[in-house]
Backbone atoms as SQL, in Angstrom:
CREATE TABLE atoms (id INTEGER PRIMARY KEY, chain TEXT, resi INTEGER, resn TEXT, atom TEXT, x REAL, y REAL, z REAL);
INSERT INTO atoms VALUES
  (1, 'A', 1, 'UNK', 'N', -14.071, 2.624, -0.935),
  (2, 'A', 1, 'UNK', 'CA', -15.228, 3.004, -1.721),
  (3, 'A', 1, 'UNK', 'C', -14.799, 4.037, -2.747),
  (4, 'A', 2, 'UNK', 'N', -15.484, 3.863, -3.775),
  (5, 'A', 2, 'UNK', 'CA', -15.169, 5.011, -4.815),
  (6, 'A', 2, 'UNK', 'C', -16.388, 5.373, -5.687),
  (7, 'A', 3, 'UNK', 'N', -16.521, 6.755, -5.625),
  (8, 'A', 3, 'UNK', 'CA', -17.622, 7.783, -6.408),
  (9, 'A', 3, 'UNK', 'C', -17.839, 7.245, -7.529),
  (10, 'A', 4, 'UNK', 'N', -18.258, 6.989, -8.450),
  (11, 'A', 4, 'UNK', 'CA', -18.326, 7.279, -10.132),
  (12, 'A', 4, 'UNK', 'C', -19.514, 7.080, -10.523),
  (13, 'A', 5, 'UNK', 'N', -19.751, 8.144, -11.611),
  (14, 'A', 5, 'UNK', 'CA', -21.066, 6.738, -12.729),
  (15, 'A', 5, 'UNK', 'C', -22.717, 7.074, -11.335),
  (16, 'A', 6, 'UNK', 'N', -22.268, 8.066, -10.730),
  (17, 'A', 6, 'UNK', 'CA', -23.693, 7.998, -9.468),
  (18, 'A', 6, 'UNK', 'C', -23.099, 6.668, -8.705),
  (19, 'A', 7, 'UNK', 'N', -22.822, 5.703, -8.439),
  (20, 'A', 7, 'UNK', 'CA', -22.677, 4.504, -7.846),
  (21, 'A', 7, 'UNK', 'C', -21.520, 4.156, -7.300),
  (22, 'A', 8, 'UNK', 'N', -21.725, 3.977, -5.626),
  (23, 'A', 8, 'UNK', 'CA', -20.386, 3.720, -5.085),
  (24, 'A', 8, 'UNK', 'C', -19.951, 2.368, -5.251),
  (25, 'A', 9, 'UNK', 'N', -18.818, 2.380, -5.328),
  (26, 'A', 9, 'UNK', 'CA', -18.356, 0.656, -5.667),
  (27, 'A', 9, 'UNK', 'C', -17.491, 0.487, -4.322),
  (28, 'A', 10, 'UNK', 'N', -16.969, -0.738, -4.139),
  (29, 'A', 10, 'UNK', 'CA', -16.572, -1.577, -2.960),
  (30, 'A', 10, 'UNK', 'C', -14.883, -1.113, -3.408),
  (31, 'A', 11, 'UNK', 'N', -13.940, -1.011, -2.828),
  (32, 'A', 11, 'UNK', 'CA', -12.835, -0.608, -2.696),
  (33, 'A', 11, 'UNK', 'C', -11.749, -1.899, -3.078),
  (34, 'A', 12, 'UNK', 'N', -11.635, -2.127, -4.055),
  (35, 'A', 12, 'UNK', 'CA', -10.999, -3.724, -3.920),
  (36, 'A', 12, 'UNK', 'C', -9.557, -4.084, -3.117),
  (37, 'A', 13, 'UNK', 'N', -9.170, -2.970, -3.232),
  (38, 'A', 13, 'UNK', 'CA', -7.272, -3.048, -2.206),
  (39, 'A', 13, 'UNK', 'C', -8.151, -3.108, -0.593),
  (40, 'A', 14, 'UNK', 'N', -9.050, -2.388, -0.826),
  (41, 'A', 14, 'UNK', 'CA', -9.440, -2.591, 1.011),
  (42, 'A', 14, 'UNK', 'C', -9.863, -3.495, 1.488),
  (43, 'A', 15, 'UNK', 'N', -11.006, -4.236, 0.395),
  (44, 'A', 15, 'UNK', 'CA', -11.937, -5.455, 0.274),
  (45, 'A', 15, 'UNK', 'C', -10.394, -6.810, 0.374),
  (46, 'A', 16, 'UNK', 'N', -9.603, -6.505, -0.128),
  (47, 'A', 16, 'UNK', 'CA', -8.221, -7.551, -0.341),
  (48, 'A', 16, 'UNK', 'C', -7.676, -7.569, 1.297),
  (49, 'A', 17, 'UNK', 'N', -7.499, -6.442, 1.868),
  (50, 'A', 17, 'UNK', 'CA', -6.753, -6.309, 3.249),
  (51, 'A', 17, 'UNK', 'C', -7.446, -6.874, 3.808),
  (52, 'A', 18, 'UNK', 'N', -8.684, -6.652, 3.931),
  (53, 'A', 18, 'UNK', 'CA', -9.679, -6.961, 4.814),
  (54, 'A', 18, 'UNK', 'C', -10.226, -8.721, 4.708),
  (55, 'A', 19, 'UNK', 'N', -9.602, -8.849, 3.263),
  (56, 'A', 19, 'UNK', 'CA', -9.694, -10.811, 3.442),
  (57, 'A', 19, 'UNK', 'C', -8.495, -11.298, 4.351),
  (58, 'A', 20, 'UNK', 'N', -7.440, -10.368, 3.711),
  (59, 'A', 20, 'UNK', 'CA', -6.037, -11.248, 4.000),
  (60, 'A', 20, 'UNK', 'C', -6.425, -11.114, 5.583),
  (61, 'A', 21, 'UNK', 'N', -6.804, -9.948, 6.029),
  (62, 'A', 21, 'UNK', 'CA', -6.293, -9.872, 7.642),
  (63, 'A', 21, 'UNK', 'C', -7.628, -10.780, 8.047),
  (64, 'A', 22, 'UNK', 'N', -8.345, -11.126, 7.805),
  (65, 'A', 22, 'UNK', 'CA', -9.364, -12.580, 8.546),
  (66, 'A', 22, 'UNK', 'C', -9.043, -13.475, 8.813),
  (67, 'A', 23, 'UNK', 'N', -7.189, -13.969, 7.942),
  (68, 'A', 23, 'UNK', 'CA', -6.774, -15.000, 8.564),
  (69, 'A', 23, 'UNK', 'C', -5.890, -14.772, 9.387),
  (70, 'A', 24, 'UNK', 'N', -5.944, -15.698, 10.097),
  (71, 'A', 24, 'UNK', 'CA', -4.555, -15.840, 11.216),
  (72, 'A', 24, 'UNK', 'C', -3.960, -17.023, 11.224),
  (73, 'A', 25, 'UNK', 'N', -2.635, -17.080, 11.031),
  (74, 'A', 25, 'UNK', 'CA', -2.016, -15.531, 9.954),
  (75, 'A', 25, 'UNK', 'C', -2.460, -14.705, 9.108),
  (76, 'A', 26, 'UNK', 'N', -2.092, -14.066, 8.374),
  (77, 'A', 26, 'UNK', 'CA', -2.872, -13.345, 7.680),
  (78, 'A', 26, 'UNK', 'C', -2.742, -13.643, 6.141),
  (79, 'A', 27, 'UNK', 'N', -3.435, -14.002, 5.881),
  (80, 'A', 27, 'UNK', 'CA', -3.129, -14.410, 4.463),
  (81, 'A', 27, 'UNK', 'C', -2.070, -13.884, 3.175),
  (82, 'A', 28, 'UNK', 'N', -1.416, -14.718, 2.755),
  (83, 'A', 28, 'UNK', 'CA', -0.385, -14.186, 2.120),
  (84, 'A', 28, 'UNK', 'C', -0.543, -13.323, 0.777),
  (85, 'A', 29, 'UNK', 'N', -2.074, -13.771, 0.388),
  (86, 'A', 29, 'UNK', 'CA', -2.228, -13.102, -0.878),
  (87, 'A', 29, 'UNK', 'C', -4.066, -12.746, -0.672),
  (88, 'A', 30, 'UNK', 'N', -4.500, -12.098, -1.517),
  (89, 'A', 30, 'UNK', 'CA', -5.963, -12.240, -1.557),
  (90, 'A', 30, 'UNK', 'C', -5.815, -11.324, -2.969),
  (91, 'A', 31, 'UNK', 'N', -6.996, -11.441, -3.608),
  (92, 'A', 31, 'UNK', 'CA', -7.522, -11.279, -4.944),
  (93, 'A', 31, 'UNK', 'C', -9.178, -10.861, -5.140),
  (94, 'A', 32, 'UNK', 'N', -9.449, -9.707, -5.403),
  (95, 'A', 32, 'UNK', 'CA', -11.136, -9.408, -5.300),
  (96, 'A', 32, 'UNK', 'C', -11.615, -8.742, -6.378),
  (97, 'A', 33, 'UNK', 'N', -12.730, -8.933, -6.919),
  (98, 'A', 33, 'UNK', 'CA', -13.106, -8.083, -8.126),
  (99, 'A', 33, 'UNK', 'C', -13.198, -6.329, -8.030),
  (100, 'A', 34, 'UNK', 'N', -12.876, -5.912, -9.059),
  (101, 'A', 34, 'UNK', 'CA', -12.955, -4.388, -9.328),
  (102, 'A', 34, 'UNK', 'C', -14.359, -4.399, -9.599),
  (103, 'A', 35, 'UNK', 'N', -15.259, -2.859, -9.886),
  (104, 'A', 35, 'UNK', 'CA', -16.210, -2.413, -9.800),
  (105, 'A', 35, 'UNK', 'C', -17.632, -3.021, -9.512),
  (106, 'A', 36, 'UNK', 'N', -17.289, -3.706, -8.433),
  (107, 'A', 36, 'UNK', 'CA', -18.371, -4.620, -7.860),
  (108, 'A', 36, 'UNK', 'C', -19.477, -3.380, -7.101),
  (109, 'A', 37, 'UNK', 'N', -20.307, -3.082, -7.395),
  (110, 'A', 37, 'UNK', 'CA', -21.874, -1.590, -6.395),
  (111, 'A', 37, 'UNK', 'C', -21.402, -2.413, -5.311),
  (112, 'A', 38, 'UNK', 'N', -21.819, -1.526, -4.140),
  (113, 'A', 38, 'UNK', 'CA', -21.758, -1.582, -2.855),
  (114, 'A', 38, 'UNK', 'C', -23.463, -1.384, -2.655),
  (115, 'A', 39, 'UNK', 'N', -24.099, -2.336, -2.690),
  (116, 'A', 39, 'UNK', 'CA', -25.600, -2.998, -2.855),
  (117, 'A', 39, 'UNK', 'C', -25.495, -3.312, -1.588),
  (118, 'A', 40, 'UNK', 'N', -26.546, -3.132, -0.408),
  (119, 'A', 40, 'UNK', 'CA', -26.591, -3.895, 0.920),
  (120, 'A', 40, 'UNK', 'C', -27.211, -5.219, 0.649),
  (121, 'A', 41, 'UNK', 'N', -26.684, -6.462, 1.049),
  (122, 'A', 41, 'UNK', 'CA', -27.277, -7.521, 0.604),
  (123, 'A', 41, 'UNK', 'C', -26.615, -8.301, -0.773),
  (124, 'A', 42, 'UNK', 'N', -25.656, -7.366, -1.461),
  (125, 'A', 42, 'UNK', 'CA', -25.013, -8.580, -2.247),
  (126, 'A', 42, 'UNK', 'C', -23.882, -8.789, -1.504),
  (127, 'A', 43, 'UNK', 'N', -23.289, -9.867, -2.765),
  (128, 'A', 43, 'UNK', 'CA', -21.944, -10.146, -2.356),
  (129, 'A', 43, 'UNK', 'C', -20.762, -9.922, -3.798),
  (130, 'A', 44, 'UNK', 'N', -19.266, -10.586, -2.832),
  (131, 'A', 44, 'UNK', 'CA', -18.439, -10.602, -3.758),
  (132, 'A', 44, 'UNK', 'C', -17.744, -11.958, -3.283),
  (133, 'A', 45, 'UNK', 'N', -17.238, -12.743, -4.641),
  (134, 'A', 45, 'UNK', 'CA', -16.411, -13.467, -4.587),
  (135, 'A', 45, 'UNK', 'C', -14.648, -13.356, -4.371),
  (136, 'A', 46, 'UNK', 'N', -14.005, -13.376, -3.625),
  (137, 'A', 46, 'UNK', 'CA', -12.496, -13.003, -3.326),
  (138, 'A', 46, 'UNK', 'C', -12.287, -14.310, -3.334),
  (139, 'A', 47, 'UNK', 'N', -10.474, -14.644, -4.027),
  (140, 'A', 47, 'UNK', 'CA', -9.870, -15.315, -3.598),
  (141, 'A', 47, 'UNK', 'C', -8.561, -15.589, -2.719),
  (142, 'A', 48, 'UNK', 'N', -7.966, -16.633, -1.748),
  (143, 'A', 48, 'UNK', 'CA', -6.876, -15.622, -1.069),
  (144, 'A', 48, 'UNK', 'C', -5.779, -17.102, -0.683),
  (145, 'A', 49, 'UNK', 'N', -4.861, -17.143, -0.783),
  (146, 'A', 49, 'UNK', 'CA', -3.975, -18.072, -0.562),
  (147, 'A', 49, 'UNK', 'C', -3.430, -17.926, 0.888),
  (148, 'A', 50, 'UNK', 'N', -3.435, -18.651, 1.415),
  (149, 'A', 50, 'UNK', 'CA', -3.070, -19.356, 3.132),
  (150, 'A', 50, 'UNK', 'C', -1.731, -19.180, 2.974),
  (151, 'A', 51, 'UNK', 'N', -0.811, -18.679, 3.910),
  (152, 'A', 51, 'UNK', 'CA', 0.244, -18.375, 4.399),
  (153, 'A', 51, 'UNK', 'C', 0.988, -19.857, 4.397),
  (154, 'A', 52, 'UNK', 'N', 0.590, -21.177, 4.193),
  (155, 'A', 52, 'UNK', 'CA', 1.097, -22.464, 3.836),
  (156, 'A', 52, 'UNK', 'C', 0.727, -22.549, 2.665),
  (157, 'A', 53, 'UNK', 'N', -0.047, -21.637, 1.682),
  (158, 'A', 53, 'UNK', 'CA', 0.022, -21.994, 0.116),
  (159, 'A', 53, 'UNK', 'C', -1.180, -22.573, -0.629),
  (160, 'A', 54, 'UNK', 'N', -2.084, -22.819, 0.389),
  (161, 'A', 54, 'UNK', 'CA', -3.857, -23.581, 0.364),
  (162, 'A', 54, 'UNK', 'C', -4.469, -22.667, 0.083),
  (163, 'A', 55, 'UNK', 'N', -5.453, -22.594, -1.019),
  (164, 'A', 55, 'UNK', 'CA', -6.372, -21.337, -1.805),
  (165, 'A', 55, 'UNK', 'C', -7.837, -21.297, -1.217),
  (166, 'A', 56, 'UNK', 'N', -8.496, -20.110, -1.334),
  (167, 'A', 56, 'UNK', 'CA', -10.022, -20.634, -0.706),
  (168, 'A', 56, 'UNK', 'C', -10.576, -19.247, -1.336),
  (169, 'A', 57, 'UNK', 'N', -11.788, -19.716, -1.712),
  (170, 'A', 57, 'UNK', 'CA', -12.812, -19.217, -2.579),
  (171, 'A', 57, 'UNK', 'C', -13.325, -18.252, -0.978),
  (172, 'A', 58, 'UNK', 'N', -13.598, -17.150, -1.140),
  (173, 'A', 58, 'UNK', 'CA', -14.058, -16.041, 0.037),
  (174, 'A', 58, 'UNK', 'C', -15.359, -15.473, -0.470),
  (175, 'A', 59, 'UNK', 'N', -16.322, -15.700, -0.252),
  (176, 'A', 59, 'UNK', 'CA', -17.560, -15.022, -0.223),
  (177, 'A', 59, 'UNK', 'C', -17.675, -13.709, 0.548),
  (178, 'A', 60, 'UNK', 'N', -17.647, -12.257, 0.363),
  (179, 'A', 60, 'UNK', 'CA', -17.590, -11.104, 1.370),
  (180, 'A', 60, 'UNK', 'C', -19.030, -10.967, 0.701),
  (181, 'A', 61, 'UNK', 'N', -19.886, -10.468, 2.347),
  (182, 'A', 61, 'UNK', 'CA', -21.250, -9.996, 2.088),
  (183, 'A', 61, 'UNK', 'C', -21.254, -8.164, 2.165),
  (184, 'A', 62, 'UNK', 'N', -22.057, -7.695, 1.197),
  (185, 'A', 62, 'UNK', 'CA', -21.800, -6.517, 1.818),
  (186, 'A', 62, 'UNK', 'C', -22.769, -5.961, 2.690),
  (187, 'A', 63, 'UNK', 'N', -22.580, -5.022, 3.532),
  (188, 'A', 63, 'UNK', 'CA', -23.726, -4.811, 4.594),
  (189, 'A', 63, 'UNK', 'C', -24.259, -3.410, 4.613),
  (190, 'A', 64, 'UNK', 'N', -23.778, -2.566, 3.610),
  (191, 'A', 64, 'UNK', 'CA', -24.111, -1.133, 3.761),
  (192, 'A', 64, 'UNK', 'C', -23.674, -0.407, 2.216),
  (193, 'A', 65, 'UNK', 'N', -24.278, 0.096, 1.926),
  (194, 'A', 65, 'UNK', 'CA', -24.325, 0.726, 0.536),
  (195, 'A', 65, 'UNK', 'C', -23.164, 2.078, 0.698),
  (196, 'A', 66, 'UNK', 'N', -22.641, 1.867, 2.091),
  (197, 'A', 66, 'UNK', 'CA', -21.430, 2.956, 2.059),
  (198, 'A', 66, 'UNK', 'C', -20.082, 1.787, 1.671),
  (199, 'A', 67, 'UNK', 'N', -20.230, 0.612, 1.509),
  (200, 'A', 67, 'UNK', 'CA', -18.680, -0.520, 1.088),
  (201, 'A', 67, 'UNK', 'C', -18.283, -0.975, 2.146),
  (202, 'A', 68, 'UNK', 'N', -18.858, -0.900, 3.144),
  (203, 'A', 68, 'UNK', 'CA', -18.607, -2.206, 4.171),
  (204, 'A', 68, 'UNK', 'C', -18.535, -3.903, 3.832),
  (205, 'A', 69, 'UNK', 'N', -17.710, -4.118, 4.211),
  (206, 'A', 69, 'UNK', 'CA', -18.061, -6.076, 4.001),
  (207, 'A', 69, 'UNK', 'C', -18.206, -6.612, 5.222),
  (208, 'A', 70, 'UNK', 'N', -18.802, -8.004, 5.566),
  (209, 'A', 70, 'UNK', 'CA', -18.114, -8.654, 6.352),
  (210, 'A', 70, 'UNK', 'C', -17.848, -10.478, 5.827),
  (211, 'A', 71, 'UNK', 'N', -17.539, -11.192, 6.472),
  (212, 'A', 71, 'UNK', 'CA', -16.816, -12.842, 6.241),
  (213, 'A', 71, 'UNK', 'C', -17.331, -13.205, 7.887),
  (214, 'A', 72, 'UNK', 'N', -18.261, -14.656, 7.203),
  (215, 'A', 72, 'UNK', 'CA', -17.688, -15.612, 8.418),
  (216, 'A', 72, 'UNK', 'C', -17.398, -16.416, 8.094),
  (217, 'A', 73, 'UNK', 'N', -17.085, -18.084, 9.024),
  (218, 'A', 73, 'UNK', 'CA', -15.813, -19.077, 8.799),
  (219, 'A', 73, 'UNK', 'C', -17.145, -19.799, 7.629),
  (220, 'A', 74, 'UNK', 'N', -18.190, -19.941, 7.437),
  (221, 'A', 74, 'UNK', 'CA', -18.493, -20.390, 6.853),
  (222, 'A', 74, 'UNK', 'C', -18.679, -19.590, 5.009),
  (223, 'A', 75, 'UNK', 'N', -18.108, -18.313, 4.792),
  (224, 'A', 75, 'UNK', 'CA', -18.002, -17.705, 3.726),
  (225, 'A', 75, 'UNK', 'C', -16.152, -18.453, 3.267),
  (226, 'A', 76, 'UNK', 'N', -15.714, -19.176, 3.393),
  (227, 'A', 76, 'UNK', 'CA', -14.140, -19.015, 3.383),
  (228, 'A', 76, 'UNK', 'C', -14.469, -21.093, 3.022),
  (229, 'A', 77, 'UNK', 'N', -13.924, -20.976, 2.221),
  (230, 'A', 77, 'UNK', 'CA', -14.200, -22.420, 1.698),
  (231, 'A', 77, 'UNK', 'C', -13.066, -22.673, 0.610),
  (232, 'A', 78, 'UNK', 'N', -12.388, -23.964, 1.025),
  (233, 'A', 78, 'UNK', 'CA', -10.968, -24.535, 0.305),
  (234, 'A', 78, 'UNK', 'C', -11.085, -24.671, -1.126),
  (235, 'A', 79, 'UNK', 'N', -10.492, -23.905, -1.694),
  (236, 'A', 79, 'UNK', 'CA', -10.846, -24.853, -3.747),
  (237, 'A', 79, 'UNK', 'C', -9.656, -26.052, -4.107),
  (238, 'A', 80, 'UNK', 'N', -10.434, -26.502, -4.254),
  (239, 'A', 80, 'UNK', 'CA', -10.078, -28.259, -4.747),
  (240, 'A', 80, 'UNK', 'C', -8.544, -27.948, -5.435);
């Protein structure tokens, strides 16, 4: 999470760990937007490449206006 502007935003290196480590294995890469609010009730789009090289579009919801996320198996979906 980070201060600025009055508005905390979502942490994107943490929001990234926190995709990669959902997989098991753990994903080899992940990718998440910068200054996304930490809004309870939105989301963010992440993307993250499979430890065999297969990409998938990651939906993280956020759950707390302090930058919590969470993912379930149905937020994690293959891109073509």
């Amino acid at each position: 999470m980070l201060a600025g502007c009055g508005k905390t935003t979502i942490d994107e290196k943490k929001a990234e760990d926190f995709v990669r480590s959902w997989f098991n294995p753990p994903a080899r890469s992940a990718t998440c937007p910068s200054g996304v609010e930490a809004k309870k009730g939105a989301t963010l789009t992440c993307t993250a490449v499979s430890i065999d090289g297969q990409h998938f579009r990651v939906t993280a919801h956020i759950v707390d206006s302090g930058g919590r996320i969470q993912i379930s198996s149905g937020d994690v979906r293959p891109v073509d």
